[in-house]
C-alpha positions in Angstrom: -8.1 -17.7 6.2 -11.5 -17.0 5.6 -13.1 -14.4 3.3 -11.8 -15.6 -0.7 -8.0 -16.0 0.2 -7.2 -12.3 -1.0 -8.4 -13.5 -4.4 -9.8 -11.0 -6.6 -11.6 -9.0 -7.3 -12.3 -7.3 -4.0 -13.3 -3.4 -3.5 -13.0 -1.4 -0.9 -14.7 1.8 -0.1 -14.3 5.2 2.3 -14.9 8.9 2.2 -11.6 9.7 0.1 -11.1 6.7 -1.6 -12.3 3.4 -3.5 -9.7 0.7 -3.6 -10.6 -0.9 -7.1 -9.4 -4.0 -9.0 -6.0 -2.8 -10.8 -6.4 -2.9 -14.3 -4.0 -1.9 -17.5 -6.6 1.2 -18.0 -5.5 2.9 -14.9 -2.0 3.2 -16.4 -2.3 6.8 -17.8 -3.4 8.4 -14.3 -1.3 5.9 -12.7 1.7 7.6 -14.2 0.6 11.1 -13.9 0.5 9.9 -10.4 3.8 9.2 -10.0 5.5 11.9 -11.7 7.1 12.9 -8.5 10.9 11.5 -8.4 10.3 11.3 -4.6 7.7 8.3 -4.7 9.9 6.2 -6.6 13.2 6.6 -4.8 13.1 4.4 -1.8 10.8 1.2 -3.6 12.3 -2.0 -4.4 9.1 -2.3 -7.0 8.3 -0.3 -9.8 10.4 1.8 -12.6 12.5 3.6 -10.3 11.4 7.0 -11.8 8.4 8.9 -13.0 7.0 6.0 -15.6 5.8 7.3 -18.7 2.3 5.4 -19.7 4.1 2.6 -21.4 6.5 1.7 -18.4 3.1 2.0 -16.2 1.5 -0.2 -18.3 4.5 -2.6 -18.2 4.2 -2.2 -14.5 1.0 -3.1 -14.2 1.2 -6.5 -16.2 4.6 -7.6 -13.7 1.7 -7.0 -10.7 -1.1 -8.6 -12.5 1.3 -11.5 -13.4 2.1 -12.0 -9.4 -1.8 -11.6 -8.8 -2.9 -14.6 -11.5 -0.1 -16.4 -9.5 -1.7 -16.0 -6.3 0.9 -14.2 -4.6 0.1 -10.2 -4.9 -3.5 -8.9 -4.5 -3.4 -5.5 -6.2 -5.7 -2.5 -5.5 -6.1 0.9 -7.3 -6.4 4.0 -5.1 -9.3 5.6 -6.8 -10.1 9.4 -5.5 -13.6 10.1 -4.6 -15.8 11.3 -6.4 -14.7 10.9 -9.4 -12.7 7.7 -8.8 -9.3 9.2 -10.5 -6.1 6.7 -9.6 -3.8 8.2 -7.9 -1.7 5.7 -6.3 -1.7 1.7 -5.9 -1.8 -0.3 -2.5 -1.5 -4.1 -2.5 -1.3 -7.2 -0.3 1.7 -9.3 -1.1 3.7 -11.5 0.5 0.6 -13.5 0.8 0.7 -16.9 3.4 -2.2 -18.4 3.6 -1.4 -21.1 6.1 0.1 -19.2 8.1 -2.6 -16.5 7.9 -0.3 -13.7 7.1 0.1 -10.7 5.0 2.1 -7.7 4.2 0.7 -4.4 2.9 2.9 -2.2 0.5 1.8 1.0 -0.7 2.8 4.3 -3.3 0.7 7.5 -3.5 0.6 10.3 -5.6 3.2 12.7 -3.3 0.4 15.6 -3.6 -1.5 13.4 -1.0 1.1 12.9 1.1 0.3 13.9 4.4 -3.6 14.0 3.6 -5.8 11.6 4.7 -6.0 9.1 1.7 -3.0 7.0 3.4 -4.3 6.6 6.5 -8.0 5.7 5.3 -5.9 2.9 2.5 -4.9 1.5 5.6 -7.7 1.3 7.7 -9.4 0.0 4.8 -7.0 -3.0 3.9 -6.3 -3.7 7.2 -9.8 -3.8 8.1 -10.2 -6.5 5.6 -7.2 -8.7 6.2 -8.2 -8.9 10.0 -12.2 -8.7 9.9 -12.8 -10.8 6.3 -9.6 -12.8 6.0 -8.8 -13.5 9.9 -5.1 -13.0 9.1 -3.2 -13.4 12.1 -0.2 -11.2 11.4 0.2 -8.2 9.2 3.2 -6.8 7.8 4.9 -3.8 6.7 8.5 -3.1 5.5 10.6 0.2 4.5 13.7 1.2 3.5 15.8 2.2 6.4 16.7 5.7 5.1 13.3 6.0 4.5 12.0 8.4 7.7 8.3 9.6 6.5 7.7 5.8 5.7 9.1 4.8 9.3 6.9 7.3 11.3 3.6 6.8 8.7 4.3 3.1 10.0 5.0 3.7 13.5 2.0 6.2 13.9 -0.4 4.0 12.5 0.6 1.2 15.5 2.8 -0.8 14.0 5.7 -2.3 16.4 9.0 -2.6 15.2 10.6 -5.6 14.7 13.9 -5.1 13.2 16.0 -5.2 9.9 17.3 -7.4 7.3 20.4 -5.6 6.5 21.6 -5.1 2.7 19.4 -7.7 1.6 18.3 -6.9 -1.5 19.8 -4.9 -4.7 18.1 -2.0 -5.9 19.2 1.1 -8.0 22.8 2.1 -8.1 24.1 -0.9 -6.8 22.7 0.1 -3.4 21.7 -2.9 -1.1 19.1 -2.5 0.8 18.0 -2.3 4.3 14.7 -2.9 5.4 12.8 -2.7 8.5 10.0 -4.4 9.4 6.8 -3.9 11.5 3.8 -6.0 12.1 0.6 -5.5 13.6 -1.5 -9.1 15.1 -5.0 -10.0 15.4 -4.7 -8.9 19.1 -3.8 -5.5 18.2 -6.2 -4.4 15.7 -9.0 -2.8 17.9 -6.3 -0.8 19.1 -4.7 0.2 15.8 -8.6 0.8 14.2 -9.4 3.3 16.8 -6.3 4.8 16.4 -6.8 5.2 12.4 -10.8 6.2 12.8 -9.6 8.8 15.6 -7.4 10.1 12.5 -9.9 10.1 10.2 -12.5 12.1 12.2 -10.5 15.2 12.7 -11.6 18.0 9.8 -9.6 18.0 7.0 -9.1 21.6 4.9 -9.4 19.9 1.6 -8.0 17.8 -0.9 -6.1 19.0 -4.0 -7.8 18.2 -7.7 -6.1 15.4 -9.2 
């Protein structure tokens, strides 16, 4: 890889958003942004519920633990203009031989279906492939997780297939994931397709 190795600090910036260096201050906002049962209930990260600031702040230490061990890189969604969190997006999963990465991503559900997601991702994937020269990128959801799957598939990532009930999450539930990946071939493609998303006029975004 080139770039620092998805060392921090890094920031990224858009029209919607700045992705920030994530920091124990964000926590409050943070968990006003996740007050929504619905972001929480298909992760494999994270409280599992809407986090009150002390859970958030505990949340945040687990992530900057994973970052001082070189293995997580995470980001702040900061709203424009005021640069209010409302979500976090980070690169995990981090092999730096290999030059490969995985993106994982939760969002304030207000946003849903705005275009903060789809400018997160062409932001961090714009840097993984243009600064870092990653190879292969990554992405993985829950399989009874349909907006994910389509969010996924829409932004050009190929399916690959799943690890079945790998993992144990809440309730005794194992998971299934399934994975797509985007390579270094693919990019232009997949940037044209996110900047063609971008360009179309968007009604307004709600005051976080």
């Amino acid at each position: 890889m080139t770039g620092n190795g998805f060392h921090p600090p890094i920031t990224l910036r858009g029209r919607y958003l700045e992705l920030v260096p994530l920091v124990r201050e964000h926590a409050a906002r943070l968990a006003e942004a996740g007050r929504d049962p619905e972001v929480w209930q298909f992760l494999r990260i994270g409280p599992g519920h809407p986090p009150t600031t002390a859970e958030m702040e505990a949340f945040i230490d687990q992530l900057l633990g994973y970052q001082a061990a070189g293995d997580v890189l995470p980001l702040t969604m900061a709203l424009l203009p005021e640069r209010t969190p409302v979500g976090i997006i980070r690169y995990l999963d981090i092999d730096r031989p290999n030059r490969m990465v995985e993106i994982g991503t939760w969002l304030d559900s207000r946003y849903w279906r705005s275009p903060l997601n789809t400018e997160a991702k062409l932001l961090t994937l714009g840097y993984a492939f243009e600064e870092e020269k990653v190879h292969r990128l990554q992405l993985k959801t829950d399989s009874r997780n349909v907006r994910s799957q389509t969010a996924i598939e829409r932004l050009g990532g190929v399916p690959e297939g799943a690890l079945r009930e790998a993992h144990l999450v809440r309730n005794g539930y194992f998971r299934t994931s399934l994975y797509y990946s985007i390579l270094e071939s693919e990019w232009p493609a997949v940037k044209a397709r996110l900047e063609e998303k971008l360009s179309k006029p968007w009604a307004g975004l709600p005051a976080p």
